[in-house]
N, C-alpha and C positions, 0 to 999 in steps of 0.2 A: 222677578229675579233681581237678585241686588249683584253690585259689584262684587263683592266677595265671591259668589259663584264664577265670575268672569275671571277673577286674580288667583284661585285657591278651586277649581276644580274640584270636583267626589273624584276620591280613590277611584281606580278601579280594580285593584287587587282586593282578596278576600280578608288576607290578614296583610297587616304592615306589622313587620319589628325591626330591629335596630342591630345590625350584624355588630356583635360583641369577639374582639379579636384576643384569643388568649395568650400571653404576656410568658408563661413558663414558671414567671417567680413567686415567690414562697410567703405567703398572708404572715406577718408579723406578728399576729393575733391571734391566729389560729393553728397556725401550720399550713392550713391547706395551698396546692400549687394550683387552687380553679380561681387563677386571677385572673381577669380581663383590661384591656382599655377601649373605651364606646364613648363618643362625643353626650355630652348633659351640657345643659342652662341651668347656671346656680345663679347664687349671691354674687359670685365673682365675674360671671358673665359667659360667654361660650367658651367651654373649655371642654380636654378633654379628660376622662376622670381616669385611671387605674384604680382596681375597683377588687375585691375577695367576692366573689359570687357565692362563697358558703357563711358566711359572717357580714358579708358587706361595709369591712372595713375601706376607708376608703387609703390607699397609700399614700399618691398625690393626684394632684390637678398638671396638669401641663395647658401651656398656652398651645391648639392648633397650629400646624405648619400649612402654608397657604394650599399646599397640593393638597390636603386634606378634605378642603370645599368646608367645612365648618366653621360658623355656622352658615348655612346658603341664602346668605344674604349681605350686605358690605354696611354696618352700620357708620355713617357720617361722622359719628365721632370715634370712629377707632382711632387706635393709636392716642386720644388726648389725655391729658392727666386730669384726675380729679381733683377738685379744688371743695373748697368747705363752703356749703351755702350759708349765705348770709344775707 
């Protein structure tokens, strides 16, 4: 048994998903009012998306508000600016 099973546990639910909370507003793109907002990991980092669930337009990203627990974990360098490697 490695550490990993010590730090990250097996589920013990049969399914896990991701409660997708529906917003009311109107896809840009499509028309449709099956919009959501549900925390994702992009490019941009943990953010939370507003999302068309019929088109999967994406609207915008917001930054999480702390009560939100997203992502559930405090990366070290939050909050810093990026700078250009060199």
């Amino acid at each position: 048994m490695g550490i990993e099973h010590i730090i990250y546990p097996r589920p013990v639910e049969e399914y896990i998903y991701l409660k997708k909370v529906p917003t009311g507003e109107k896809c840009p793109e499509c028309g449709s009012n099956n919009v959501s907002r549900y925390p994702v990991i992009c490019s941009l980092g943990a953010k939370m998306v507003v999302k068309c669930q019929d088109c999967l337009c994406a609207l915008r990203y917001e930054t999480p508000a702390p009560s939100e627990n997203w992502p559930p974990y405090q990366p070290v360098t939050d909050g810093w600016e990026a700078s250009i490697a060199g």
